[in-house]
Structure formats: C-alpha cells, structure tokens
C-alpha positions in Angstrom: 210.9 -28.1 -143.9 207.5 -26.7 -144.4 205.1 -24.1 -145.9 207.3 -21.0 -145.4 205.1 -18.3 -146.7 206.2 -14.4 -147.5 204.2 -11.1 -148.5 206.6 -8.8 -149.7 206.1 -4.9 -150.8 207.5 -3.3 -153.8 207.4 -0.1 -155.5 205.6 -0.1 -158.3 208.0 1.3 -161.2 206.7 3.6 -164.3 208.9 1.2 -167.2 208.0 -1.8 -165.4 205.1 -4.2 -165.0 203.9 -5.4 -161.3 204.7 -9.1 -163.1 208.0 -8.0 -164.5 209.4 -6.4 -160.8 208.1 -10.2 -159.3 210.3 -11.7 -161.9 213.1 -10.0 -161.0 212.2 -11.5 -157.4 214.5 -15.3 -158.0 217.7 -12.4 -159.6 217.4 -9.9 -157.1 215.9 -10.8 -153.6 219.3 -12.3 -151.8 221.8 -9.5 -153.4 223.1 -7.7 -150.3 224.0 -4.1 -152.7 222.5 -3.6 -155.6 225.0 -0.5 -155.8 227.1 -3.5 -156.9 225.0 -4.3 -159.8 224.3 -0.4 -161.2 220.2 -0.5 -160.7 220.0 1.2 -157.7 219.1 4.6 -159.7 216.9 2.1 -162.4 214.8 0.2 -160.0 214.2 3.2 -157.2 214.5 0.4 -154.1 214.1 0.5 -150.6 216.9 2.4 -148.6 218.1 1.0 -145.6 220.9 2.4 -143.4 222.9 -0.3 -141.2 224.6 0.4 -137.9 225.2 4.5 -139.0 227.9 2.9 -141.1 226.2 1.6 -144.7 223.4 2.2 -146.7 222.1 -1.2 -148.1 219.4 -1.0 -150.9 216.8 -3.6 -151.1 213.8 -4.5 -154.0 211.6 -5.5 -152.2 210.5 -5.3 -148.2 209.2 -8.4 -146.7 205.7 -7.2 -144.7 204.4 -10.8 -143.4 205.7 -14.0 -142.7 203.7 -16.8 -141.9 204.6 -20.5 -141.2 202.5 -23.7 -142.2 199.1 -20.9 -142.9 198.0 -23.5 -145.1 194.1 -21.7 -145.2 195.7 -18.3 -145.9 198.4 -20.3 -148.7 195.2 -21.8 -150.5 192.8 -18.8 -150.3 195.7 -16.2 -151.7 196.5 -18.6 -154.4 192.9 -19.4 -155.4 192.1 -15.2 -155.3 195.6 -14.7 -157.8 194.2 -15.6 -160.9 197.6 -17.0 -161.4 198.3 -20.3 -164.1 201.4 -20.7 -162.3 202.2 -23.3 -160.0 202.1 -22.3 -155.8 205.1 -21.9 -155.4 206.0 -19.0 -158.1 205.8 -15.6 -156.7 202.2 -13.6 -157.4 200.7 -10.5 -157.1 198.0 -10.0 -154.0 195.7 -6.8 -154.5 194.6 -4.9 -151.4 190.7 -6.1 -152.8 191.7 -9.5 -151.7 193.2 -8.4 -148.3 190.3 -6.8 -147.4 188.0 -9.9 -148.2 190.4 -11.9 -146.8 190.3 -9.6 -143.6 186.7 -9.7 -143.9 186.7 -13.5 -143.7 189.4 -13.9 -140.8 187.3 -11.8 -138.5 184.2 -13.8 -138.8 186.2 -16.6 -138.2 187.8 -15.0 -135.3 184.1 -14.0 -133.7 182.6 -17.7 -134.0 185.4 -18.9 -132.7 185.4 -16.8 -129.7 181.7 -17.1 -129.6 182.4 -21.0 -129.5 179.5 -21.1 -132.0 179.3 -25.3 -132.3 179.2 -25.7 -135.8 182.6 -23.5 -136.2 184.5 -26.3 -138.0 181.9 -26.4 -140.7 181.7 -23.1 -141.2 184.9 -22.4 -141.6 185.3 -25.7 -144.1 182.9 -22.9 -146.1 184.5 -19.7 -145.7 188.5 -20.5 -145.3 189.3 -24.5 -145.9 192.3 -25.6 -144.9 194.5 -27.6 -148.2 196.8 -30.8 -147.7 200.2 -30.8 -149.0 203.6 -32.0 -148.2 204.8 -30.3 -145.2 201.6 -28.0 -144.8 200.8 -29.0 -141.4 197.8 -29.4 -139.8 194.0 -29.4 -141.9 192.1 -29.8 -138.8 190.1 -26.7 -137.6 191.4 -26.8 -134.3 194.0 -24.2 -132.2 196.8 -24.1 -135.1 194.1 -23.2 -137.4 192.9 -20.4 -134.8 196.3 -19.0 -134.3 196.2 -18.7 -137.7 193.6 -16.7 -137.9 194.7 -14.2 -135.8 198.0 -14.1 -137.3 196.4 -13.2 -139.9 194.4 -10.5 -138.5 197.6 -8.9 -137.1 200.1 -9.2 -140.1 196.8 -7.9 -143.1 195.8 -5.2 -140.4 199.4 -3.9 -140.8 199.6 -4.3 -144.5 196.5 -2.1 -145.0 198.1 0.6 -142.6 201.8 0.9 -144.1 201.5 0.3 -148.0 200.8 2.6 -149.9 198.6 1.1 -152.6 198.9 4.0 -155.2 203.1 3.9 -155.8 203.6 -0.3 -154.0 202.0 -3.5 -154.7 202.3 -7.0 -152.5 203.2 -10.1 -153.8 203.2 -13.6 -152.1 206.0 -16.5 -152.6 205.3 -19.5 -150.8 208.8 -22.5 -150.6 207.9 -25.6 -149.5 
C-alpha cells in the first residue's frame, strides 16, 4: 500500500469536456476492448496492436508513474483548482508542468550544489505532505530521487503530448 500516483493522456474529444472524458476514467480505464462496448468509433482512443495478432483500443495512455512523490502529489493537487478530494482524477495543464519543471530543476541544482540551507528552501518551493502511506517528509535522498524522477517523467510529457488535440490528467490511490 502506498501513494501510487498516475499521469495519463487523453485525446481531447469535440462533444466532450476534458472533465467529462476524466469521468469516464472509473467506467472505462480496466476494459481490455472497448470494441466490446461499441465506442471505439465515439470516443476516437488510442490504438494499440498486440503480438501482430490483435488490435486493443485504450482511452487513455498512462505517461508517468510515480510511487510515494508525495511533493509532486501535493503540488499537482494544490495547482488543480479542484474541490474534489486527492484522490479523484484531475486535469494537469502543460502551464503547471512547466512551473513544476521550473521548480524541480532549481531544486535539482542546490542540491547538486549542496547549497546548506537546501532543506529550507525546498520547505519553500516544493514541501513535502504527510498522509497515510505517503512515505517519507524528510528532505533527504527519497525526496531527491524524487526530484529527478520528476525531471525525467515532465521532460517526456512536454516532448510527446500534443497539447492542442490531448490533455493530462492525474489520479493518485492510496
């Protein structure tokens, strides 16, 4: 158990609202074929071929995974605008990547610097947030490994989504 968190990708759809594709999120995520189900031509998915052998259609494309991020879970949350609870799904813009970005590299430069007052600064710029099962909210190596998975995993987002026809959303289970 712990703070498993996702970024998936979607296509944004001309009938549908961002919000209204997320809802569809708890309905559709774990079908295997949404052939089964008729909306393959309605909701214009991902299409995935298996072994040569099947085609498997799929909603939405999980980008980034990280595990226990409890920094990155509280800063995405805070940034959503959302009235919902943590743990419902929510939209992430690519604005609040690139700030987010932003942040994790001047993290990732005092911390390589070994700049001595690196634990209050980032206290400032990217606290940490308790929770059951959220690990660690010390500012130590987790927190740096962090970091740079972060730096990998939003480095990628901003280089394979394509902003004008997807959007991102976030779901955290914990």
């Amino acid at each position: 158990m712990g703070l498993d968190m996702y970024i998936y990708c979607a296509k944004k759809h001309k009938n549908l609202t961002n919000l209204s594709v997320i809802g569809l999120y708890d309905s559709l995520a774990y079908i295997e074929k949404l052939d089964d189900i008729d909306l393959v031509n309605y909701l214009e998915p991902y299409t995935y071929e298996t072994n040569g052998e099947e085609t498997v259609h799929k909603l939405f494309k999980m980008i980034g995974y990280f595990r226990k991020a409890n920094s990155i879970h509280r800063f995405l949350y805070e940034k959503s605008n959302t009235s919902f609870p943590d743990y419902y799904p929510f939209e992430i813009t690519r604005e609040v990547i690139v700030n987010l970005l932003d942040i994790l590299k001047k993290l990732e430069i005092l911390r390589e610097s070994k700049f001595d007052d690196f634990e209050k600064i980032a206290k400032i710029m990217l606290p940490t947030q308790s929770g059951f099962f959220f690990g660690t909210i010390d500012y130590g190596d987790s927190y740096f490994e962090d970091i740079k998975d972060g730096l990998k995993i939003f480095n990628k987002i901003l280089k394979e989504v394509d902003f004008d026809n997807e959007f991102l959303f976030y779901y955290a289970s914990y």
